[in-house]
Gaussian input, Z-matrix of N, CA and C with variables (Angstrom, degrees):
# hf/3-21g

backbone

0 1
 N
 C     1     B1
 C     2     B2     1     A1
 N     3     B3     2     A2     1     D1
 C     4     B4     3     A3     2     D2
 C     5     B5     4     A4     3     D3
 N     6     B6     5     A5     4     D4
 C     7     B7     6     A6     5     D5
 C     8     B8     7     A7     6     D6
 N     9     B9     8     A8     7     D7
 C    10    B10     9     A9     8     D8
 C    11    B11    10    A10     9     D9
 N    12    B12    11    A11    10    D10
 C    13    B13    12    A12    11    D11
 C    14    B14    13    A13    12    D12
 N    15    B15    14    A14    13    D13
 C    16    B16    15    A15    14    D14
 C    17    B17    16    A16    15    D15
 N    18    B18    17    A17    16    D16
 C    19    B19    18    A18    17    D17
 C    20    B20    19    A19    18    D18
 N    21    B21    20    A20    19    D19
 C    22    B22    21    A21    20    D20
 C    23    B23    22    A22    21    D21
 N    24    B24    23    A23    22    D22
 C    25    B25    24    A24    23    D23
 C    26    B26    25    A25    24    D24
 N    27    B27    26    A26    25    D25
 C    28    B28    27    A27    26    D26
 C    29    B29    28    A28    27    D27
 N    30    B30    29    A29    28    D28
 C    31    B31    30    A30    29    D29
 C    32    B32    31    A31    30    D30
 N    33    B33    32    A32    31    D31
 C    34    B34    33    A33    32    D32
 C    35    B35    34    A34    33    D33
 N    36    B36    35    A35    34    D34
 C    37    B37    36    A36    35    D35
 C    38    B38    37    A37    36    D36
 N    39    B39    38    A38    37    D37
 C    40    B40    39    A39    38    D38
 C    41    B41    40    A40    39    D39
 N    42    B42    41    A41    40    D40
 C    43    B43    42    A42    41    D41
 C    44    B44    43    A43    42    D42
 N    45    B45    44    A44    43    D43
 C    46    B46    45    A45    44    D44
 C    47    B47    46    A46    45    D45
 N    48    B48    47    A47    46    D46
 C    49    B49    48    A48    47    D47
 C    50    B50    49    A49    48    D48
 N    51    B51    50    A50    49    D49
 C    52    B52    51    A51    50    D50
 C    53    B53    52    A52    51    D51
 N    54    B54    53    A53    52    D52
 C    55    B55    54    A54    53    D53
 C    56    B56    55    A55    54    D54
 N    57    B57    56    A56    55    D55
 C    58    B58    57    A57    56    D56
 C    59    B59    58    A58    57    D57
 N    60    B60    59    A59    58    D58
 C    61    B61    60    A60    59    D59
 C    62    B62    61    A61    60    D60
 N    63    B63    62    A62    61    D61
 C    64    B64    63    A63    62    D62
 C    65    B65    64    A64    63    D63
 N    66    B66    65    A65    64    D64
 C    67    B67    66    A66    65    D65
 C    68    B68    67    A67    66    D66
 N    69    B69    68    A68    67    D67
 C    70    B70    69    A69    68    D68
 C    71    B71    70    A70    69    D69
 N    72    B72    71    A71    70    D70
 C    73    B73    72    A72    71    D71
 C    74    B74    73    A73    72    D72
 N    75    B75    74    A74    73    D73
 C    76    B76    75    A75    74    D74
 C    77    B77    76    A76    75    D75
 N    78    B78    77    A77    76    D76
 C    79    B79    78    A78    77    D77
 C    80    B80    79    A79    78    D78
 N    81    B81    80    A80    79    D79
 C    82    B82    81    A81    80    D80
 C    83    B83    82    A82    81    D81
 N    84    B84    83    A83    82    D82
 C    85    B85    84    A84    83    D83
 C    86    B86    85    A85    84    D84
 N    87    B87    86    A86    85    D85
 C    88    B88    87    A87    86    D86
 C    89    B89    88    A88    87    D87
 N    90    B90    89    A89    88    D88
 C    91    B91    90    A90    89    D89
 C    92    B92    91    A91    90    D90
 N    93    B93    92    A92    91    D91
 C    94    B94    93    A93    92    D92
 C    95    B95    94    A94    93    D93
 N    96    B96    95    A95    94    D94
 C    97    B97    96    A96    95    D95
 C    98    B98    97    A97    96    D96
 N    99    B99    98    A98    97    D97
 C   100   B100    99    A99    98    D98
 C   101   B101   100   A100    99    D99
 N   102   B102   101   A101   100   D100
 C   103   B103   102   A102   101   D101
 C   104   B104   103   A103   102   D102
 N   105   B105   104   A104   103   D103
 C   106   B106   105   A105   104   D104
 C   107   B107   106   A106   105   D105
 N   108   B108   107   A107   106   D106
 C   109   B109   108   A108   107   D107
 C   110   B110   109   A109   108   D108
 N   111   B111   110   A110   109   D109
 C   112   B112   111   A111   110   D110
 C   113   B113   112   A112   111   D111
 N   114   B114   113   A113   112   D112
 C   115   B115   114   A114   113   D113
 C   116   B116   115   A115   114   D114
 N   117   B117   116   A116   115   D115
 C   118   B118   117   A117   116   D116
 C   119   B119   118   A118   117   D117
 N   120   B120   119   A119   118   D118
 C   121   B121   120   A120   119   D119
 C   122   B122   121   A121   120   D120
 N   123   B123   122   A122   121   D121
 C   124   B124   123   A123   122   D122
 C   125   B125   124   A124   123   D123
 N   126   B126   125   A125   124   D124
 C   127   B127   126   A126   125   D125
 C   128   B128   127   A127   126   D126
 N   129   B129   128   A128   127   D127
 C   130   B130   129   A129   128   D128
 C   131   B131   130   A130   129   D129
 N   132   B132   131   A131   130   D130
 C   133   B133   132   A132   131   D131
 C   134   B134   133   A133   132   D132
 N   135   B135   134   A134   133   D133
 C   136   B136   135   A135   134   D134
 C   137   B137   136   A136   135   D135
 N   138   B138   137   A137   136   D136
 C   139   B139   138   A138   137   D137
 C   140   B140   139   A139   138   D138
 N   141   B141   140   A140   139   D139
 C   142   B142   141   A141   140   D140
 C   143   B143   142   A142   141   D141
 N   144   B144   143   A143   142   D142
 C   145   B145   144   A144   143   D143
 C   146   B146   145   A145   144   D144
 N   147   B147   146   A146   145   D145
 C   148   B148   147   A147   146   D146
 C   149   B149   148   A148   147   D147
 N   150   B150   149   A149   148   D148
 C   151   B151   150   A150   149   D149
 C   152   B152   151   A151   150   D150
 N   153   B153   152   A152   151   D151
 C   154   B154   153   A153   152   D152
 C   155   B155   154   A154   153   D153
 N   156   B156   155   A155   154   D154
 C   157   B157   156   A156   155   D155
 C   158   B158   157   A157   156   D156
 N   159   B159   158   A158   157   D157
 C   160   B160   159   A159   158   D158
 C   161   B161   160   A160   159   D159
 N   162   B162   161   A161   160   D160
 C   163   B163   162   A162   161   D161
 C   164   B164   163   A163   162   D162
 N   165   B165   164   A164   163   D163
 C   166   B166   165   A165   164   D164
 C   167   B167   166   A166   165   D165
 N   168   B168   167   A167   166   D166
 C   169   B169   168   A168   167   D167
 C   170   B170   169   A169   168   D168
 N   171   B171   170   A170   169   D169
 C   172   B172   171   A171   170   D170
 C   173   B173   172   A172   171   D171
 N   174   B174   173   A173   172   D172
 C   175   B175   174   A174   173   D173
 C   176   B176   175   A175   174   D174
 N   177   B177   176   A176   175   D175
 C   178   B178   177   A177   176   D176
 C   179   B179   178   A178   177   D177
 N   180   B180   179   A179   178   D178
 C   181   B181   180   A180   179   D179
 C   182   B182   181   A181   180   D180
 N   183   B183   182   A182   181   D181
 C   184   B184   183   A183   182   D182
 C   185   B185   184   A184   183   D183
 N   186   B186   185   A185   184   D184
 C   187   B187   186   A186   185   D185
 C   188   B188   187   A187   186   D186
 N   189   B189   188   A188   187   D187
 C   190   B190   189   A189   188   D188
 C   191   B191   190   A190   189   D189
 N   192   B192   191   A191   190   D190
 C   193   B193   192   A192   191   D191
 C   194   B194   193   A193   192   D192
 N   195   B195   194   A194   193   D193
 C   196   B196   195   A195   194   D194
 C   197   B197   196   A196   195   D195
 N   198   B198   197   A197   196   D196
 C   199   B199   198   A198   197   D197
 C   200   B200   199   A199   198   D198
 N   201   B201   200   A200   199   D199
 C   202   B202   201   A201   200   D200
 C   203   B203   202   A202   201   D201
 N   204   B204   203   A203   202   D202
 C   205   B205   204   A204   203   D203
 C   206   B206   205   A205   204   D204
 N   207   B207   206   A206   205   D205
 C   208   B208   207   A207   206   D206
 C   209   B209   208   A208   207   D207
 N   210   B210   209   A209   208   D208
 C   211   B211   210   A210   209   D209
 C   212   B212   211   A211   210   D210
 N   213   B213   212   A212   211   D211
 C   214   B214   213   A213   212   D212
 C   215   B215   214   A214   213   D213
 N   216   B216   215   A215   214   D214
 C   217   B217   216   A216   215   D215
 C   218   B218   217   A217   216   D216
 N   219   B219   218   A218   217   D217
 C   220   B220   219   A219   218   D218
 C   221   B221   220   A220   219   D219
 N   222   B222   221   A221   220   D220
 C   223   B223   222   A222   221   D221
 C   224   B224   223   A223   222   D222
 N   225   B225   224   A224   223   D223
 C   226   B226   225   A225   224   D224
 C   227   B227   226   A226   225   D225
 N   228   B228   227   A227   226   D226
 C   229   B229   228   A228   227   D227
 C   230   B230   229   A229   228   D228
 N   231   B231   230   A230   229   D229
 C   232   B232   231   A231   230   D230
 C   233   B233   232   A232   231   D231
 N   234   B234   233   A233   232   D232
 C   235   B235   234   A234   233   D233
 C   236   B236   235   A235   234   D234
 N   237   B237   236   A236   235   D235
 C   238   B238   237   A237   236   D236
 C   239   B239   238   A238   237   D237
 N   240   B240   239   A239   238   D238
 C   241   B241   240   A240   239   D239
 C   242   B242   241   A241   240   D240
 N   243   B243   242   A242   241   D241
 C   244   B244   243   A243   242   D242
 C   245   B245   244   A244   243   D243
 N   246   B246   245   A245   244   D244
 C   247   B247   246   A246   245   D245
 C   248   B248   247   A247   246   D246
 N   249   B249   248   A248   247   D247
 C   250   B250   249   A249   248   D248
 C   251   B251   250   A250   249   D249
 N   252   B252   251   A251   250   D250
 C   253   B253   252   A252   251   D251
 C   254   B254   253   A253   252   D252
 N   255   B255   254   A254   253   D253
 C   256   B256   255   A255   254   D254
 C   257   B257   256   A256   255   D255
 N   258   B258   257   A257   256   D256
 C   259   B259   258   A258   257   D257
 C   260   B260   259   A259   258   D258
 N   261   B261   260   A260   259   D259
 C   262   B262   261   A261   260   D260
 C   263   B263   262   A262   261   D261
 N   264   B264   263   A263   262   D262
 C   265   B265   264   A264   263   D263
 C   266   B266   265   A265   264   D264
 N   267   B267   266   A266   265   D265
 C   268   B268   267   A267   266   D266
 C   269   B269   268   A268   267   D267
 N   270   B270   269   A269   268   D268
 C   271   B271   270   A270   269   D269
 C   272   B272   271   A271   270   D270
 N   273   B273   272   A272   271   D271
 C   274   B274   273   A273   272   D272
 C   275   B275   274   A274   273   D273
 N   276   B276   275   A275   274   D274
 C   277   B277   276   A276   275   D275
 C   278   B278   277   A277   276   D276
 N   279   B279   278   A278   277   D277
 C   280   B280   279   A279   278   D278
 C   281   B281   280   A280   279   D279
 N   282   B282   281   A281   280   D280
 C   283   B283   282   A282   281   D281
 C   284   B284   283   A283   282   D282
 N   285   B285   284   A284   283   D283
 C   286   B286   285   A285   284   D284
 C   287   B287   286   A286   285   D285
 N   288   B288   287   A287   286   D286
 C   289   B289   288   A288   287   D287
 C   290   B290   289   A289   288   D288
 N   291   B291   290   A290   289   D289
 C   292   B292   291   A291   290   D290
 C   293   B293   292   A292   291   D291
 N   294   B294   293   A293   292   D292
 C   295   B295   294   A294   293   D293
 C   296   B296   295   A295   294   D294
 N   297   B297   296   A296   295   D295
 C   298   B298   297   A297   296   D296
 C   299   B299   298   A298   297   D297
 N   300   B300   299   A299   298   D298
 C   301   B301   300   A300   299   D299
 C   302   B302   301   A301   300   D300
 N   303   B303   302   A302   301   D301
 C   304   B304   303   A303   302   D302
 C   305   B305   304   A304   303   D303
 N   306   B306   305   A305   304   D304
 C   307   B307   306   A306   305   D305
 C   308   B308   307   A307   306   D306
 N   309   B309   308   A308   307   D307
 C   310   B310   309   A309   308   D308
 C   311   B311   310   A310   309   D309
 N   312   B312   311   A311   310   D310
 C   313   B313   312   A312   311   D311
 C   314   B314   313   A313   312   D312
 N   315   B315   314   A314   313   D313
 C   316   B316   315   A315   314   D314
 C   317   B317   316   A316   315   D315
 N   318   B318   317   A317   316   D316
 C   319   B319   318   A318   317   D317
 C   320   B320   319   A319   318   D318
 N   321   B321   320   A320   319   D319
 C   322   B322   321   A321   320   D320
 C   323   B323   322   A322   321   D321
 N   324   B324   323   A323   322   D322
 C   325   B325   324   A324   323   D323
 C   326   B326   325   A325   324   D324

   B1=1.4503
   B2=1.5265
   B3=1.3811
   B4=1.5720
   B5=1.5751
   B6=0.9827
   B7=1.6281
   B8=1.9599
   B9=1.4632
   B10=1.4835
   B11=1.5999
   B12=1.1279
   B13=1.4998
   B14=1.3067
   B15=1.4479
   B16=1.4442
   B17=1.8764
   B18=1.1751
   B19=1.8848
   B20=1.6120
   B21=1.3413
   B22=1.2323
   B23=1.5011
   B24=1.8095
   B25=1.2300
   B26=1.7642
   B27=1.4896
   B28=1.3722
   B29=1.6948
   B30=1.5580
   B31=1.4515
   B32=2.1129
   B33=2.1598
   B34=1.5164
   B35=2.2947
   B36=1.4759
   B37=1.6048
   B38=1.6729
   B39=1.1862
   B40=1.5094
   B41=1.7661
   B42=1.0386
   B43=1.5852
   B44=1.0998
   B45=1.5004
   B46=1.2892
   B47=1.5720
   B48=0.9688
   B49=1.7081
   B50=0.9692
   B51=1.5550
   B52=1.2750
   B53=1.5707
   B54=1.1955
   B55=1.9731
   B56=1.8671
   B57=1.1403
   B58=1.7749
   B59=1.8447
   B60=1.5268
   B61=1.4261
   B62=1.8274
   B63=0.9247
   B64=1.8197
   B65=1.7609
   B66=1.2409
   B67=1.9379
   B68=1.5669
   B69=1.2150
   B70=1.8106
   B71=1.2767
   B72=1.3584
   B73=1.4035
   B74=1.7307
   B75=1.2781
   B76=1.4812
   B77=1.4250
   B78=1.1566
   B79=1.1797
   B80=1.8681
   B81=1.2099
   B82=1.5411
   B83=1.2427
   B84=1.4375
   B85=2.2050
   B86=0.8643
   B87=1.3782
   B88=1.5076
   B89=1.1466
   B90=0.9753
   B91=2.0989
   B92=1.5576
   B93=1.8053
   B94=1.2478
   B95=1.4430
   B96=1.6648
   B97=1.0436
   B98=1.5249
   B99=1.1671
   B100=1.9973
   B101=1.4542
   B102=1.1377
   B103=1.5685
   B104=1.2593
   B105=2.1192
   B106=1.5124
   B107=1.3030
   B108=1.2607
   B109=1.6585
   B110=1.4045
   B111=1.3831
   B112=1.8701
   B113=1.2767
   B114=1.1264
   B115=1.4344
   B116=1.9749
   B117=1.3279
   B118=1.4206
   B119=1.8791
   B120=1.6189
   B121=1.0171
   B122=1.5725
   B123=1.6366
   B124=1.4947
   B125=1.3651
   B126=1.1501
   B127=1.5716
   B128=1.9272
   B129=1.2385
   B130=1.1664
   B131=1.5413
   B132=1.0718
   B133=1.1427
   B134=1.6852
   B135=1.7260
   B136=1.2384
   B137=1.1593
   B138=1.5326
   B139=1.4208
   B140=1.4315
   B141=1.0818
   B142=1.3787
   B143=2.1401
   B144=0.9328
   B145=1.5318
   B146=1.6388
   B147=1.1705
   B148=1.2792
   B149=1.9323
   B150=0.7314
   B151=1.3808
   B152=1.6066
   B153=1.7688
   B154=1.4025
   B155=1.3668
   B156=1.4738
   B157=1.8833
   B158=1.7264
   B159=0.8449
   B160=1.4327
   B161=1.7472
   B162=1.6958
   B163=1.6398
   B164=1.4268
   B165=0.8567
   B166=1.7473
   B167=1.6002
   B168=1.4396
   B169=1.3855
   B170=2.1877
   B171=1.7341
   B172=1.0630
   B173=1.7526
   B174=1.5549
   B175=1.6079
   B176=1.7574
   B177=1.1321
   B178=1.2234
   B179=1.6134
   B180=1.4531
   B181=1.3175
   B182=1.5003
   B183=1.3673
   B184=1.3153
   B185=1.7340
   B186=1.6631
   B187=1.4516
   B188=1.5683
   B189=1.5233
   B190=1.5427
   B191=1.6172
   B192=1.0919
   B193=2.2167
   B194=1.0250
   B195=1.4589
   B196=1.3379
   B197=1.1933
   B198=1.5948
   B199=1.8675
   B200=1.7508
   B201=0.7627
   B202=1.9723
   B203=2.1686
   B204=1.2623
   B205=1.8656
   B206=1.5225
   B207=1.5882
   B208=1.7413
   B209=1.5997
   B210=0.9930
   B211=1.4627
   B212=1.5048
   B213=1.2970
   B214=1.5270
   B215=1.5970
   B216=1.4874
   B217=1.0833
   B218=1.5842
   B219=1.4552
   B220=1.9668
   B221=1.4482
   B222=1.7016
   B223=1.4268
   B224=1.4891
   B225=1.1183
   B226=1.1575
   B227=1.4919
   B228=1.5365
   B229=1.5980
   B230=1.6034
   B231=1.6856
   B232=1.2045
   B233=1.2015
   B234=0.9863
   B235=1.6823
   B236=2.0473
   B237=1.5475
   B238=2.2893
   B239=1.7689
   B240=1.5531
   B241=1.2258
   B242=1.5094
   B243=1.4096
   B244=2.2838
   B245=1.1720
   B246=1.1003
   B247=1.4214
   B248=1.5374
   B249=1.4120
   B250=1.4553
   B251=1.3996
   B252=1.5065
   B253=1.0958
   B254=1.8086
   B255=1.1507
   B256=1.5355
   B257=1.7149
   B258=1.2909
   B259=1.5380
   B260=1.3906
   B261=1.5814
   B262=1.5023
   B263=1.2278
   B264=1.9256
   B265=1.3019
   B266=1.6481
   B267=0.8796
   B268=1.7399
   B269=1.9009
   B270=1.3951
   B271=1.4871
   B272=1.7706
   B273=1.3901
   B274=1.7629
   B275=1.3354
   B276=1.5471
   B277=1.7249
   B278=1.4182
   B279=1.0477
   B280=2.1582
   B281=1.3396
   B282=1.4246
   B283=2.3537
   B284=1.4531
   B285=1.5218
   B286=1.1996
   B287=1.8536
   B288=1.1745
   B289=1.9597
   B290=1.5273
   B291=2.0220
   B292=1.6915
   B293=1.7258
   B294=1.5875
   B295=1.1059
   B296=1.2894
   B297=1.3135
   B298=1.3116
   B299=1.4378
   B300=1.2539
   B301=1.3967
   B302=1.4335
   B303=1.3582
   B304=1.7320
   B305=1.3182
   B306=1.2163
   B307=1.0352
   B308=1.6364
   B309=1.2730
   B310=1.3746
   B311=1.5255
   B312=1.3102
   B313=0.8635
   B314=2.0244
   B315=1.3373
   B316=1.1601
   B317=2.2218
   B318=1.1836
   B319=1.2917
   B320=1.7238
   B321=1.5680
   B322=1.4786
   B323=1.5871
   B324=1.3654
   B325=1.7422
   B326=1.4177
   A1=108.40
   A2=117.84
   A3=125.05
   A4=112.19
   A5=116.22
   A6=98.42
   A7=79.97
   A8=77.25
   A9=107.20
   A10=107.62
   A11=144.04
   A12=148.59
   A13=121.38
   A14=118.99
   A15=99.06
   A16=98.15
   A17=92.72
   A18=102.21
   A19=112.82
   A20=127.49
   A21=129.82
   A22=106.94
   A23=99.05
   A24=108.91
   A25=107.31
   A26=120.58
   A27=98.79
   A28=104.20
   A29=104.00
   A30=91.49
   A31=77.52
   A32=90.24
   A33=89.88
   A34=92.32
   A35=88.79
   A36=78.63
   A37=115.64
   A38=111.03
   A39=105.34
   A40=114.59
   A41=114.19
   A42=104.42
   A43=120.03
   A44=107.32
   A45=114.26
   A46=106.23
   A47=141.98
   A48=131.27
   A49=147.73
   A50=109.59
   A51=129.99
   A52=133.51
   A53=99.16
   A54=115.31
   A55=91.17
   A56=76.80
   A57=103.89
   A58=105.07
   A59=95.28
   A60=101.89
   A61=116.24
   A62=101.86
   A63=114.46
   A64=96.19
   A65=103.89
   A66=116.87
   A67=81.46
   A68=82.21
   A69=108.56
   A70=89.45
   A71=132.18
   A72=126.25
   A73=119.21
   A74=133.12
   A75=109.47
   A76=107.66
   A77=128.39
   A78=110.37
   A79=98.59
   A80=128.87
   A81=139.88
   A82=110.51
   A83=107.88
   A84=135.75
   A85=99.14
   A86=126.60
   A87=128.93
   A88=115.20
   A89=99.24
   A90=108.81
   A91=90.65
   A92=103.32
   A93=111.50
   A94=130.39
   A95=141.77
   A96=121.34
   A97=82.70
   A98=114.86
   A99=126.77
   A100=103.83
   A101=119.68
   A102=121.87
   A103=99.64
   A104=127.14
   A105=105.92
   A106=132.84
   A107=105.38
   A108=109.75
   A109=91.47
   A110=86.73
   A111=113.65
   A112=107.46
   A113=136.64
   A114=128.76
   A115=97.21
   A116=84.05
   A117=100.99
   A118=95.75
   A119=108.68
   A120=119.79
   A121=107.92
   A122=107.30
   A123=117.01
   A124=138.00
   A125=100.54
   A126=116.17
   A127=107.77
   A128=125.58
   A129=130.65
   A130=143.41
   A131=149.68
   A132=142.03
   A133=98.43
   A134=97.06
   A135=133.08
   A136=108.20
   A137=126.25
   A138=115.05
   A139=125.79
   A140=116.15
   A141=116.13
   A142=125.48
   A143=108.16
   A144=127.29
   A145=91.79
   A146=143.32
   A147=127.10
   A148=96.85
   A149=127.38
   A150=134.84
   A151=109.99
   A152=119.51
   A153=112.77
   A154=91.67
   A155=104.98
   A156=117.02
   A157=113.37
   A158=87.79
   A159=93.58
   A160=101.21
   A161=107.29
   A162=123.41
   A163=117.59
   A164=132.07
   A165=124.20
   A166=83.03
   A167=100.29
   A168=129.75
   A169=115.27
   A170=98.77
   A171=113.59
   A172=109.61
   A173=109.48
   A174=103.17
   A175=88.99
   A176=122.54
   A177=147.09
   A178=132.29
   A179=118.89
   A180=118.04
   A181=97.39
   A182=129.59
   A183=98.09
   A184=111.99
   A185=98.53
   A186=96.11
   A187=101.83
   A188=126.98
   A189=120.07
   A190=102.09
   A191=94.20
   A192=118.60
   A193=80.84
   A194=99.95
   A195=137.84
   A196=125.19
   A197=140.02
   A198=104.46
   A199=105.85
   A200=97.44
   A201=89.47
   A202=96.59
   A203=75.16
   A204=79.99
   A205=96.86
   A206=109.08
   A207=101.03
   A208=105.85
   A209=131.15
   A210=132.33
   A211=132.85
   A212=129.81
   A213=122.12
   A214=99.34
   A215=141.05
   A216=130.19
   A217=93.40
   A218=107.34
   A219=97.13
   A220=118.03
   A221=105.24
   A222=96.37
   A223=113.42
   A224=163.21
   A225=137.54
   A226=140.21
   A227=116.76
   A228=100.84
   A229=105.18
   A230=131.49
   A231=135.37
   A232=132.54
   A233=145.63
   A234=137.95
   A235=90.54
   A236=67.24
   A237=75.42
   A238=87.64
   A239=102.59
   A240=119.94
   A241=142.42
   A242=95.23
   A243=99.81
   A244=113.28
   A245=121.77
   A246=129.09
   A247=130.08
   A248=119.35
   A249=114.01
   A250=107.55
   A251=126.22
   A252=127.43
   A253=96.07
   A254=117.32
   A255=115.44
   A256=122.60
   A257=108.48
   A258=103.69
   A259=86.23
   A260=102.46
   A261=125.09
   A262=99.30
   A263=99.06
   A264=119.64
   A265=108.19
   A266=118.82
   A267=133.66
   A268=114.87
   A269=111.29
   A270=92.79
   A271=92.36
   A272=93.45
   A273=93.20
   A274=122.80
   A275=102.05
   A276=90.77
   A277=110.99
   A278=139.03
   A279=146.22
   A280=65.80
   A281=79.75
   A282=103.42
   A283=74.66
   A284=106.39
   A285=145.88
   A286=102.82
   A287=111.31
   A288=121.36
   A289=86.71
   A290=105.71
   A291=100.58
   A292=93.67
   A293=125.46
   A294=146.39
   A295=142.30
   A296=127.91
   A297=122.49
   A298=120.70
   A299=118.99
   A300=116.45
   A301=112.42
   A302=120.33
   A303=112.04
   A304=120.11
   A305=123.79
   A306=111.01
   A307=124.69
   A308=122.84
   A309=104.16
   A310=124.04
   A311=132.30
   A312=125.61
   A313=94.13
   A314=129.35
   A315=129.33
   A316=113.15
   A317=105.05
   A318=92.16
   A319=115.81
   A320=104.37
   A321=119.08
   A322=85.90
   A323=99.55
   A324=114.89
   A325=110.42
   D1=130.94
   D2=-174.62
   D3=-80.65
   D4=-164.64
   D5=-178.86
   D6=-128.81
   D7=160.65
   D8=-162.78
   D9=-91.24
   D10=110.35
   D11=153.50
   D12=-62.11
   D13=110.29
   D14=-177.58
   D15=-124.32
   D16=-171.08
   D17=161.98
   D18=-159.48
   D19=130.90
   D20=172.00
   D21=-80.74
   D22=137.18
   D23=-174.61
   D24=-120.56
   D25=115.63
   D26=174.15
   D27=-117.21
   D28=-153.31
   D29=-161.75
   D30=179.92
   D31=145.81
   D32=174.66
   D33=-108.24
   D34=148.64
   D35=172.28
   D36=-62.86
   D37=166.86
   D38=168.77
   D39=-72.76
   D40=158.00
   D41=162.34
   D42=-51.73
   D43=167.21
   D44=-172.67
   D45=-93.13
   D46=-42.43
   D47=138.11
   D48=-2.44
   D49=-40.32
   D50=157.72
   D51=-78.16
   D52=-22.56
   D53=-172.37
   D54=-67.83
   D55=138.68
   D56=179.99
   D57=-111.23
   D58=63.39
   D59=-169.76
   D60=111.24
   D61=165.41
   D62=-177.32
   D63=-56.86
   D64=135.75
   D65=171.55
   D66=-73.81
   D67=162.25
   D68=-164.42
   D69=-143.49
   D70=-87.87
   D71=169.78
   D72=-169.29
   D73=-101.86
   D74=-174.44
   D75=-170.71
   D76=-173.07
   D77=173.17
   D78=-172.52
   D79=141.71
   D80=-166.38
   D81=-129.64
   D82=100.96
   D83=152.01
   D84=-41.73
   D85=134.82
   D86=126.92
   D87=-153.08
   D88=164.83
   D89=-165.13
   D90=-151.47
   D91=166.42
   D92=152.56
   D93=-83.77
   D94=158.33
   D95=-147.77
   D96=-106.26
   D97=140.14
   D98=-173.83
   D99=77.69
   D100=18.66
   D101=-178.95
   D102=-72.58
   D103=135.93
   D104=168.02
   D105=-77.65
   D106=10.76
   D107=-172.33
   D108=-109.97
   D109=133.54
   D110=-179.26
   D111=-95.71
   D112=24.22
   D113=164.92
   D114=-133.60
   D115=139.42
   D116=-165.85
   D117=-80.42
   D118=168.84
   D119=156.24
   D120=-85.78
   D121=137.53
   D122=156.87
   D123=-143.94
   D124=147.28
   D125=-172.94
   D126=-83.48
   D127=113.22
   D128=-179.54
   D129=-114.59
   D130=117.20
   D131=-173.58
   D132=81.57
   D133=79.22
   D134=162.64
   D135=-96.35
   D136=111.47
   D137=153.15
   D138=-19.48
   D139=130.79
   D140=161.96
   D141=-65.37
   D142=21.52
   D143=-171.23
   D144=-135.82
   D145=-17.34
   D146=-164.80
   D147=-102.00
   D148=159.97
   D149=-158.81
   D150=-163.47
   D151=8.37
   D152=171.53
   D153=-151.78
   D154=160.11
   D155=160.52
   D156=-126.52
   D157=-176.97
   D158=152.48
   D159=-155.06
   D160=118.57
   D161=160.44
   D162=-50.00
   D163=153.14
   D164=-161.39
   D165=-152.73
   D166=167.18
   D167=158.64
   D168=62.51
   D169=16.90
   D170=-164.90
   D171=-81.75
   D172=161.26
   D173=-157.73
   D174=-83.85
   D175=171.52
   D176=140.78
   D177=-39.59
   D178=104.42
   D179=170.70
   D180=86.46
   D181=17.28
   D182=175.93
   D183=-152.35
   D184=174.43
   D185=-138.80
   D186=-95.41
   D187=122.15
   D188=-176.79
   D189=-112.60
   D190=152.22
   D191=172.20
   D192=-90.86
   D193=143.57
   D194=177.72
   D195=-121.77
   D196=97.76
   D197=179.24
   D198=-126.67
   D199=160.52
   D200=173.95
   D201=-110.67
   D202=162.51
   D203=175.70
   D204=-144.35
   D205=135.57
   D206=-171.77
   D207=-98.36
   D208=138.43
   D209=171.55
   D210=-80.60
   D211=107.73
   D212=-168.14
   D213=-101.34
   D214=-177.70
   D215=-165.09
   D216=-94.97
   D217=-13.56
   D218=170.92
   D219=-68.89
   D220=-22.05
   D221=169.29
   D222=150.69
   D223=-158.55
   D224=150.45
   D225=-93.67
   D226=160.88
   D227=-156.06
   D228=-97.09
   D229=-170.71
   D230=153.76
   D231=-21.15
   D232=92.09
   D233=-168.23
   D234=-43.73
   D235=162.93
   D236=-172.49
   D237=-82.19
   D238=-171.17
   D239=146.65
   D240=-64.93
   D241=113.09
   D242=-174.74
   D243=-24.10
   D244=125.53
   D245=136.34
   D246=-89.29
   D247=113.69
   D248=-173.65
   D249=-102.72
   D250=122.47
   D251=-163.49
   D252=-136.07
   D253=137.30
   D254=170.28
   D255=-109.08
   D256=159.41
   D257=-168.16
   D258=-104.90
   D259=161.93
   D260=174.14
   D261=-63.45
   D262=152.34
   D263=175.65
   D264=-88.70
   D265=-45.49
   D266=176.66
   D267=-106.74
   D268=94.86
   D269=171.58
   D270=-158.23
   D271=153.11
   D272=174.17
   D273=-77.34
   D274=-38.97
   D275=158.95
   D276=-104.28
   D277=7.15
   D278=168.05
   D279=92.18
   D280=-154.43
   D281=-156.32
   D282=176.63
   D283=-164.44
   D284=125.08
   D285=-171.30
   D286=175.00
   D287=-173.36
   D288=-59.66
   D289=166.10
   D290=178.98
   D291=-77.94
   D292=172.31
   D293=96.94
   D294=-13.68
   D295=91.09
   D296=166.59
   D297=-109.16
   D298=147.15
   D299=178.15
   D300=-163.34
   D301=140.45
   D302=-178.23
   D303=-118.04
   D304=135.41
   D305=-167.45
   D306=-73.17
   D307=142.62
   D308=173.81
   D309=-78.14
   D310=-167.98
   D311=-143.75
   D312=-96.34
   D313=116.49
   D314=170.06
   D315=-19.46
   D316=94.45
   D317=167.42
   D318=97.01
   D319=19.14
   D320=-178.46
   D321=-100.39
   D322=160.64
   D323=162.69
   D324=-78.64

């Protein structure tokens, strides 16, 4: 059994002012950074009450973008701003620092 790389990802909801309709829930991009595949891996159909993950099954030593995108029932909004966070090179269970990212506002440019 290999050892496992992970990274915790959290996230603040947007205001409630801003939602372009009822939160529905969320969903978290990530890719590796110089990776050749242009479509990110994602994690989907996040409660809308959940506000952390943890990424699993991630490589070693290296550095992934991160974005969350929040979902209203009109549809989903702007992915937030990257977070580049890297996983440990040496760990028994990996690590890497948390993730933060906020979402923007459902339906802003």
């Amino acid at each position: 059994m290999g050892t496992t790389y992970f990274a915790p990802c959290s996230w603040r909801p947007p205001p409630p002012e801003t939602h372009n309709g009822a939160l529905v829930g969320y969903s978290v991009r990530y890719r590796p950074l110089g990776s050749e595949d242009p479509e990110p891996k994602e994690v989907n159909d996040i409660p809308p009450t959940t506000t952390q993950i943890l990424l699993e099954a991630l490589e070693k030593w290296t550095e992934y973008r991160i974005t969350t995108v929040a979902h209203t029932e009109v549809g989903p909004g702007p992915e937030s701003s990257p977070v580049v966070v890297r996983t440990d090179e040496d760990a028994s269970l990996g690590g890497s620092r948390e993730a933060s990212s906020l979402p923007k506002k459902p339906g802003a440019p």
